[in-house]
Structures are given as C-alpha cells and as structure tokens.
Residue, then its C-alpha position, 0 to 999 in steps of 0.5 A: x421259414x420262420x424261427x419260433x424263438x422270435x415268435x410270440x407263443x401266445x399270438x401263435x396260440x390264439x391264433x392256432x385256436x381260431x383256425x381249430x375253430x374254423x376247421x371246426x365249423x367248417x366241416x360237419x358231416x351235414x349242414x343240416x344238423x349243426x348245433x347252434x354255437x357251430x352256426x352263423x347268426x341268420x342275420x343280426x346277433x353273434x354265435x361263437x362261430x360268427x368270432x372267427x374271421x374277426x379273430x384271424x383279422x384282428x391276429x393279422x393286424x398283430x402280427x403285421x406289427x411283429x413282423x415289421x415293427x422293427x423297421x417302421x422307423x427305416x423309411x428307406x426300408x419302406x419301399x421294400x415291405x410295401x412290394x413284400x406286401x403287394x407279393x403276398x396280397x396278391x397270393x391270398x387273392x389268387x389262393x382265394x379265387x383257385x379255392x372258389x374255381x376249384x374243382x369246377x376249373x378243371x371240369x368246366x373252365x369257361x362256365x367255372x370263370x363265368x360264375x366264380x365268386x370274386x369275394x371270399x375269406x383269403x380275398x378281403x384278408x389279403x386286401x385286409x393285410x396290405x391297407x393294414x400294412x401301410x397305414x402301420x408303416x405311414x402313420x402313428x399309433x395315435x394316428x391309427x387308432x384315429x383312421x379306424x375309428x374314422x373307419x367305423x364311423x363313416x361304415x355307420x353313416x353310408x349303411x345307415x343315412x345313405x339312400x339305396x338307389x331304387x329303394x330310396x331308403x337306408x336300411x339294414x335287410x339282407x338285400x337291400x341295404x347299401x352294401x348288397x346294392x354295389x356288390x350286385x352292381x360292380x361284381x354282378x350277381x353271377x359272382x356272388x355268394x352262391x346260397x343267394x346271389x344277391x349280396x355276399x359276406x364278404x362283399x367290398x363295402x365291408x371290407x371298410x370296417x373289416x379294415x379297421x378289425x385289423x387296425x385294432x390288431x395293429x395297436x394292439x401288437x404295437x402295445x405288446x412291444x412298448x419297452x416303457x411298460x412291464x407285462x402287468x401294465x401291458x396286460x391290464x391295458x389289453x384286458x381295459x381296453x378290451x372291456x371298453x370296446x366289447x360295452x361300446x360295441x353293445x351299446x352301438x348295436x342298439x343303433x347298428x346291430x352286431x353283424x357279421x355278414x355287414x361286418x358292422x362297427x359294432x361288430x367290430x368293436x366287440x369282437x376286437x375287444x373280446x381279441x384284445x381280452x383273450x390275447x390278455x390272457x393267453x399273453x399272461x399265461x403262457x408268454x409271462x407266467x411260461x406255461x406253454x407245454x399244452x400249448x403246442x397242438x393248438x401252436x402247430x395250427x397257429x405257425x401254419x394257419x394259411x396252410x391248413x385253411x387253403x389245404x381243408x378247403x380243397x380236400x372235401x372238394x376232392x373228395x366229392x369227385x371221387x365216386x364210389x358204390x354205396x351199400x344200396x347200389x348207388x354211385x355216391x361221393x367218397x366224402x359222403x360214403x365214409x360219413x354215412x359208414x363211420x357215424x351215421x348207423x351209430x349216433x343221432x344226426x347231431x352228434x354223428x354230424x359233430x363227431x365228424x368235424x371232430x375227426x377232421x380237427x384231429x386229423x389235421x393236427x396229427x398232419x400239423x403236429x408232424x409238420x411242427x416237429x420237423x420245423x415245416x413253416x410254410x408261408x405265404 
C-alpha cells in the first residue's frame, strides 16, 4: 500500500478520470448504438474515447518519475528497481493475456491458447512501463526527450518510406501497412485482434511510439518535481509545452495522420500535449490552489486503476456465462437479461445503451469509494 500523503492528488485525479472514461466506453449495453464521442475514430481522426489509452500511458510515464525519481541518483539502487520493474512487466503481460483467455480457458483450454490474442491494452502498458523505466533510470532529462523524439521520427520513416513486403509500397491502410504486415508474420493471424485478424491496435510496432507516450510522461513528472521552480513557473511550462506539441502533431498529421490504431507520431504529439495541459490544470486547481474535496470519487478510481480495469473486463465475461430465462422463453446471458429488463422497454437504443455504461461507472465507484475509505490500495 501506498500512503496517499505522498501522492500527487492531481496525477491520482486525471488518472481516476481516464479510467471513469474507459469504464465508460467500454461497457455500453449495445455496441450498436454508441453515440459518436463514445466510439473510436474508424480509422484516421481522434474522438475523445480515442484519448484514453494515451492518457493512462502518458500518466505511467508520470508516475515512473514519482516513484523512483528519488533514487535516479543511487545507481547502486538501480539493479533493484530494474527487478522491481521486470516483476511487474511481467504481471501486466500475464493479467493482460488471462483477460483475453478468459473465460474460454476454463471451457476450451486447448482451443483458448490456440487462438488467444497476444496484443492487448495491459500488454503494451507493461512493455510501455519497463522500457520507460530504464531509460528514466539511464539517461538525462535532455537525453530522453532526445530518444522520444528520435522514437517518433524513426516510427515516421518505417511506416511511411519503408516497402511492405508483397505490397512493394509504404502505405497507411488498415491491412496493408508495414505495422499489419509483421504482426501477421511474427504473432500470426490466429492471434490478432479478433474483429479482423489481420492486423491489431495493439500490435508490436507501435509499440515504438507508444513508448515515447510514456516518455513524454517521464519529462513531465521530472518537470513537476524540479526545486528551482515555483508552481507558476511549472504550470506555464506544462500548459506551453503542452500547446506546442498538440500544433505540432496537427501539423505532422497533414503528412502522418492522427491514429490510434497505428499509434502515430502525431498521435502522440497531440494527445501528449492535450496530457500535458489537462495535468496543467488539475495541477493548479487542486495541488496549488487545494480545492481537492470534489475531487475524491474521481481519486477512488485513479489509486486503484489496474484494478478496476482488470476486475470490469472479467466481470461482463462472467456474466454472459451465466444463462437465465428471458420473458419469451429463450435461454439468454445474464448480462443481456438485465440490459433488456432495466432499460430497454424505457429509453430509445442510444440512451438505454448510454444509460448502461452509466450504471457500471457508478457501481464501480461505490465499490472503489468503499475500498478508498478503508485505505485498500492494491498494486501491482
């Protein structure tokens, strides 16, 4: 457990509105009626729901300099952190691979293993959190922003000069770009993202820029904790440095278009900034000017984040195993059962739909409140 007097309040703040913002999008009752904000863009472009995984990257990359920001300088501690760090890469990767067996494991393990996706959200955060983590304990502030910017740059030129192999051009469409090309060849299709299984979000040569998501979480945790400078000054460099990189990023789209799925550099630059001023100012309102009572529903979520992430994905998986009755005689999912009883007969699709991801936010912050107030941290 950690003690929440050491922590920043703001951090834990923006990141408990990220993962509201995932519970969110991530349980409608129907993913055929989602209003627009509430959907990932189709391809290019960015929706608000398209932030949220940059965001929680970015906040690693924060809280990696929170963590272990004072002991940088004891190299003989290095060691030590770096076998912390292993510990718990390994954790996410093997939470994140039990979430996409589950519950298939237990019915059909053979079958379940055969086709598990190998990509995943808590995959490339763990990877995300380890390379971060040693580059943050190797190198100098100047020196990491010099390797995330050396990251994106390079992410540019293999996705945008670099021939596909039996294509014989580089090019950005959803399955035939470089980045679709090697995970079909090195995870194979079988254990992809299984809406295509042809190329995946997730996939590993994003990864390479979503590294550098959490680099630019690194320098600006290392920002917040500079003594030489006072708040204002602190603030104005995150809401500046901020501004510049979300104009960049709109100016390298024109050339490398905003994605998420390909995760590209001008993704990054501008969710990083639009991070960087949304930190700004959850920094000055509630860390410098101490407005932090509202603040603590939204904080129950931010202090145990992997756990409710990990908990709301086995949950619904649960529940569809669970078969029950409907009112016509058919067996249906529990799941599904209680969506079509409590809203369906009452609002239109959309709003029933809306109205049930609404449900879920709330219930998981009564649960998280609960765990809050009786000072239950779990980490990883």
């Amino acid at each position: 457990m950690q003690h929440l007097k050491q922590r920043l309040v703001s951090l834990d703040f923006f990141r408990g509105l990220t993962v509201a913002g995932m519970i969110l999008a991530n349980n409608p009752g129907s993913w055929g009626h989602i209003y627009a904000p509430l959907k990932h863009a189709e391809w290019h472009g960015c929706t608000p729901t398209d932030l949220i995984f940059p965001f929680f990257l970015f906040i690693v990359g924060v809280s990696i300099a929170f963590a272990i920001g004072s002991k940088k300088e004891l190299p003989e501690t290095h060691s030590q952190l770096i076998l912390k760090s292993v510990r718990r890469m390994l954790t996410l990767f093997c939470l994140g691979i039990f979430l996409a067996l589950y519950p298939k494991i237990f019915t059909s393990p053979i079958e379940a293993f055969k086709t598990v996706r190998i990509p995943g959200v808590l995959q490339r955060t763990a990877i995300v959190y380890f390379i971060s983590t040693i580059i943050f304990l190797k190198f100098t502030p100047r020196t990491i922003l010099k390797i995330m910017l050396g990251l994106l740059v390079s992410y540019w030129i293999l996705m945008t000069f670099v021939p596909v192999p039996g294509i014989g051009y580089a090019n950005l469409e959803q399955e035939t770009n470089l980045a679709a090309w090697i995970d079909r060849n090195l995870l194979t299709e079988p254990h992809l993202w299984k809406a295509v299984r042809t190329w995946d979000p997730e996939g590993i040569l994003g990864t390479i820029s979503a590294i550098a998501t959490g680099l630019s979480g690194i320098l600006a945790g290392i920002l917040l904790q500079r003594k030489d400078q006072s708040d204002t000054e602190k603030i104005a460099r995150l809401f500046s440095s901020g501004t510049l990189a979300v104009i960049t990023g709109l100016i390298w789209n024109f050339i490398f278009p905003i994605n998420k799925s390909l995760w590209t550099s001008s993704f990054v630059l501008y969710t990083s900034g639009l991070a960087y001023i949304i930190l700004a100012l959850c920094y000055w309102i509630i860390d410098v000017k101490g407005y932090k009572r509202f603040t603590k529903p939204i904080v129950a979520y931010g202090v145990n984040a992997i756990t409710v992430f990990f908990v709301s994905g086995l949950l619904p998986r649960t529940l569809n195993l669970i078969k029950v009755t409907s009112a016509d005689g058919n067996k249906t999912s529990l799941l599904t059962y209680l969506y079509k009883s409590l809203f369906i007969p009452y609002l239109s699709p959309y709003n029933a739909s809306l109205t049930w991801a609404i449900m879920w936010l709330l219930i998981w912050m009564c649960i998280l409140w609960i765990m809050y107030n009786r000072k239950i941290f779990i980490k990883v």
